[in-house]
N, C-alpha and C positions, 0 to 999 in steps of 0.2 A: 877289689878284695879277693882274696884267695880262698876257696872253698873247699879243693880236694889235697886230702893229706897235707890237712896245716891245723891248725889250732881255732877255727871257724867254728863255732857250735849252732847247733839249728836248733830252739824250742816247740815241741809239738805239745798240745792240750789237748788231751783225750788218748787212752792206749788203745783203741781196740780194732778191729778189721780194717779201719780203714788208715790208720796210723801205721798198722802190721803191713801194711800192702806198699803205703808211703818208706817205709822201714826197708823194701826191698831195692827200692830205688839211691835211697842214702848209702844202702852199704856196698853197691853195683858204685858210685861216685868217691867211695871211702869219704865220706861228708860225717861231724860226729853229730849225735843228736843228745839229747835231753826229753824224756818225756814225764808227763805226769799224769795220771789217774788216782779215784779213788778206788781201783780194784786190785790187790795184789796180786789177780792171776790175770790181769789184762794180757791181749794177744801181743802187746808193742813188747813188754818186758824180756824178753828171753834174745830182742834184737837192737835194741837200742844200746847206746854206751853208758848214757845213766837214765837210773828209773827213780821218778819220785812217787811215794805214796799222798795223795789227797784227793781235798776237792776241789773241783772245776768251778766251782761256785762263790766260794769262800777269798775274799779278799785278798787277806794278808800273803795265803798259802799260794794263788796266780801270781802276786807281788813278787814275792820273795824268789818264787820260781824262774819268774822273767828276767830279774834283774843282771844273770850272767851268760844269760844267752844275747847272741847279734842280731838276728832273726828269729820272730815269734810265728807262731802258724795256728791251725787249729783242724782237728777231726770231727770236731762237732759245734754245732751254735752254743750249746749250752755251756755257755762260760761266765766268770765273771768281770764283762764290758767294763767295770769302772779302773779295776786294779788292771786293765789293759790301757787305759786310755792314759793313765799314770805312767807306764814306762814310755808310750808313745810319747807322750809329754818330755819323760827324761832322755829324750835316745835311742831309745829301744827299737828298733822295726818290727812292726807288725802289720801281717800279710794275714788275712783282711783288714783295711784300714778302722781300727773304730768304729770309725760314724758310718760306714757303709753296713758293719755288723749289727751295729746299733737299730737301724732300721729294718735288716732281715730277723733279726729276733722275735721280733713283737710280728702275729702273724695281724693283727691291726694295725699295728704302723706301718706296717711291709704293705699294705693293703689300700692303705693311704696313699701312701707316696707313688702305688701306680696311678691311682687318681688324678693328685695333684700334676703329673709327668706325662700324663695322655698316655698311657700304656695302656693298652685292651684289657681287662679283668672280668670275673664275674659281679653284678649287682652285689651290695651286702652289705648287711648293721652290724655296728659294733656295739655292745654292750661290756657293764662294769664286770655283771656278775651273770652268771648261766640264772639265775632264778629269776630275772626280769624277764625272762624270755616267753612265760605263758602267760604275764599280762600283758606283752607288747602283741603277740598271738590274736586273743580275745578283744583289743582295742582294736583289730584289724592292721596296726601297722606291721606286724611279720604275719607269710602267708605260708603256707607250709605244700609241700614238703621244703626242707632245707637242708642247709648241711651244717651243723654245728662242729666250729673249730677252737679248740684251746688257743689265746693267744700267745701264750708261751711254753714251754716243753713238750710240744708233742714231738715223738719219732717215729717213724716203723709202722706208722699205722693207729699210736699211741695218740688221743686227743680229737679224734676225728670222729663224728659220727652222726649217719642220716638221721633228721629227724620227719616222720611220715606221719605224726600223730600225736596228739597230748602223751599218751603214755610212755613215746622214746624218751623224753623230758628227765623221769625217772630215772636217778643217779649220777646224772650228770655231776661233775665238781664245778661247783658254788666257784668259778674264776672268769676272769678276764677272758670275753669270748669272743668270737665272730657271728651271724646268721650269712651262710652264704647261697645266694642264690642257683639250684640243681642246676647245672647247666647239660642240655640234648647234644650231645656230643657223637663223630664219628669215631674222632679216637683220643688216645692222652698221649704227648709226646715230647720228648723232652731235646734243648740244643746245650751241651758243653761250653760256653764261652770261654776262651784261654784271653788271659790279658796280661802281660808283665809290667815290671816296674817302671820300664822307659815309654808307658804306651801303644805299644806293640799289642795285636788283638788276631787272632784265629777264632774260629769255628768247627767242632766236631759236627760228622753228616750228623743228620736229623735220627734220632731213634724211636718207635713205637716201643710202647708200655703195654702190656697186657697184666691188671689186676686181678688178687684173691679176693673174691665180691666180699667174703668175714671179715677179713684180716687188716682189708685196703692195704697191701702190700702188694710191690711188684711181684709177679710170676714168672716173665719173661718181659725182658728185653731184645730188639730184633732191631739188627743194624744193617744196613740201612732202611728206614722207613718205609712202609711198602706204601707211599703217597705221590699225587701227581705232584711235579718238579715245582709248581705257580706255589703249592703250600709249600713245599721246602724253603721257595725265599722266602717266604712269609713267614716263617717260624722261624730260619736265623736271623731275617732283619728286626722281628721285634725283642729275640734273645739281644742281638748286640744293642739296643736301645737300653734294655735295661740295664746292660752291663755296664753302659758307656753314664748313663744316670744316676746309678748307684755307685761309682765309683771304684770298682772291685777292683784288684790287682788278688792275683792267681786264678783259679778255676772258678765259674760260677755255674752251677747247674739248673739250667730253667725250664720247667715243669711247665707244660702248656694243654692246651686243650682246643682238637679242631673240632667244630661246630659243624653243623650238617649245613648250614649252608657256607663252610670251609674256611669262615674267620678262624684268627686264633687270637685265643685270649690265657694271658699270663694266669698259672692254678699259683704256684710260689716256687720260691727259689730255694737253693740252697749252693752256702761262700767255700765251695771246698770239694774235694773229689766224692762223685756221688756212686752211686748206684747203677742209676743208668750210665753209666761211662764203664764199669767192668770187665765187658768185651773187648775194651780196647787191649787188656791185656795182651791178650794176643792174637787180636783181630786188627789193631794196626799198627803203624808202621814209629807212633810215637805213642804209648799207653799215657791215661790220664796221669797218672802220679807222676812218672817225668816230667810231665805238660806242666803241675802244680809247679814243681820245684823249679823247674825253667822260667815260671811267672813270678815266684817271690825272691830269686837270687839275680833278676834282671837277666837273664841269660835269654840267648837268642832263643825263637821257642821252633818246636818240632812241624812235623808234618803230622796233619790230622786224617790223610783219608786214610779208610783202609785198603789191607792188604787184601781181604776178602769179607766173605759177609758173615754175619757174627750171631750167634743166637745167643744171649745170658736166662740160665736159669737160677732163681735163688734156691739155698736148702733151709730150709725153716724147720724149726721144731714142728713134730706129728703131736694133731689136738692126742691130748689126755693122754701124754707122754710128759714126765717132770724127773730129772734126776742124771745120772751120768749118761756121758751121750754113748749112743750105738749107731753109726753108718751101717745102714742094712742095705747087702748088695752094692757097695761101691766098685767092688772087683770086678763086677759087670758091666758097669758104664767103661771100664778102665780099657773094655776089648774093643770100646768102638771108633770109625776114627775118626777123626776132630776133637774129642773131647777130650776137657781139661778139668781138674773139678781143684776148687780152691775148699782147704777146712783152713776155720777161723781161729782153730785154736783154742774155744770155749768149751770145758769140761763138763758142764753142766747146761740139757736142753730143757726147754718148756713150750710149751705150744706156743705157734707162731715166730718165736725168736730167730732171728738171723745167724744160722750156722755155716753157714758156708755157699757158695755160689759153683755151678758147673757152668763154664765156654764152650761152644761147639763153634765152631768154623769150619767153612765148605766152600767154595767155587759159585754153588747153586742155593740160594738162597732156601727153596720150597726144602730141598733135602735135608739143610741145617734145623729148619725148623720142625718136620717130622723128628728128627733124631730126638731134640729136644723135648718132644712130646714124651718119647720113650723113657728117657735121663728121668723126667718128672714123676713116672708112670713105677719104674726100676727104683730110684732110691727111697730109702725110709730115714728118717733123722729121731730117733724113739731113743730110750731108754734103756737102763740095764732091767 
């Protein structure tokens, strides 16, 4: 099939940063796309060739959406799996396949199936509803502390949260959850799986995560991993396991966690350009959103190492900031060198939300990651 400057349409679900980022790469291939959101100021719209207004959720409206596109994709889990599995039925391609989505959705199902696959995981009960969970407590079979997960819709930190006591319990939403067992960890760390159409499979180096203890959102990213090389294969060999179990074809991002005595055990995944992959912008020598589009068009795929070492910081909305954004001080990071800073495009900030990410690259790893400390230290993401 012909892809560049023909008549080729590419389907994206979901507009926003990470669709906008995928969008840079489409239009660098002059490839057309199609996207849909239910936000009219999503970040995709201003670079896509067409923009649909809905929801990712909503049957008819993914239907209807897919049915003229050649290749379907997605920027976020939260879609609706069935009106997908419908065009894959008629024709359609779609990159994640189904039933591989199908299982990373549900963070219980997804939770299972490393079970049933031998895959290293944390301990953990699944439950129907979050309200079962203080009489499974008080019967003795959950023991606390734990980690309470939404089985469905969490993002960014949204659905997640320690439980240290009867009274965290308080407000939780009444849904389909997890109990998952604290795990004593050295560090969190995630591997990029690249897989194409034809079976073809690379590996991005290993990256440290460093979280915001509130927010449970990334802070920084630091590529490559400051870990002995025995844990490096040990986090891309049980990344490619999962990758290879699950079935994925494009990117898969897999979220791990080393253990102080250096196991690593799967935390979840995620079928699509993540987070931790955003240094690759221009920290290597193939960025992940190439990587994606080289896995769902069959295309030969890139080279994963990088060029040099990469620090990502994210910009989050400043707590008890709500309303139109203000970058305070970006003109400052803009004097340093290595640094890149991406804005997401979203007009309106709130505490915690994902506004934008700054790259630093450096030769010296220690260096990159001071600068970043500064970049963190320098920008504000506040309000008019």
């Amino acid at each position: 099939m012909h892809y560049f400057s023909s008549d080729f349409k590419l389907g994206i679900l979901g507009g926003g940063q990470l669709g906008k980022m995928l969008l840079y790469e489409t239009r660098k291939w002059d490839i057309r796309t199609k996207v849909l959101d239910a936000s009219p100021d999503a970040p995709c719209k201003i670079a896509c060739d067409e923009f649909v207004l809905g929801s990712l959720l909503d049957f008819d409206t993914v239907y209807q959406f897919g049915k003229d596109v050649d290749v379907l994709t997605i920027e976020i889990e939260n879609v609706n799996v069935d009106a997908l599995e419908r065009l894959e039925n008629e024709g359609v391609t779609v990159y994640p396949p189904t039933k591989s989505l199908r299982t990373i959705q549900n963070k219980a199902t997804q939770k299972l199936f490393y079970t049933d696959h031998g895959i290293p995981t944390a301990p953990f009960m699944r439950f129907a509803y979050s309200s079962e969970l203080e009489d499974s407590i008080s019967n003795g079979g959950l023991a606390l502390p734990f980690v309470w997960k939404s089985a469905q819709f969490g993002y960014d930190g949204q659905g997640v949260k320690v439980i240290r006591e009867l009274g965290d319990l308080k407000n939780l939403p009444n849904v389909e959850c997890i109990a998952e067992h604290m795990v004593d960890f050295k560090n969190e760390l995630a591997v990029i799986v690249a897989r194409n159409a034809k079976g073809a499979v690379v590996t991005y180096p290993v990256v440290e995560m460093e979280f915001h203890p509130e927010a449970n959102q990334v802070e920084y990213v630091i590529c490559p991993a400051r870990i002995d090389t025995i844990v490096v294969r040990k986090a891309q060999e049980v990344a490619l396991k999962v990758s290879e179990k699950i079935g994925q074809v494009g990117l898969l991002a897999v979220e791990l966690f080393q253990t102080q005595d250096d196991e690593i055990l799967v935390n979840e995944v995620a079928p699509r350009p993540h987070n931790s992959g955003h240094y690759s912008i221009e920290g290597s020598f193939t960025n992940q959103f190439e990587q994606h589009l080289r896995c769902i068009l069959g295309l030969p795929l890139g080279k994963t190492e990088s060029k040099v070492a990469g620090v990502m910081v994210n910009l989050v909305g400043a707590e008890g900031h709500t309303g139109p954004v203000v970058y305070q001080n970006l003109e400052d990071i803009l004097s340093m060198d290595g640094v890149t800073p991406h804005i997401y495009g979203k007009k309106e900030t709130r505490p915690f939300r994902k506004m934008g990410h700054v790259t630093i690259v450096d030769a010296d790893m220690e260096k990159a990651r001071k600068v970043a400390q500064e970049v963190k230290e320098r920008i504000k993401v506040i309000a008019k």
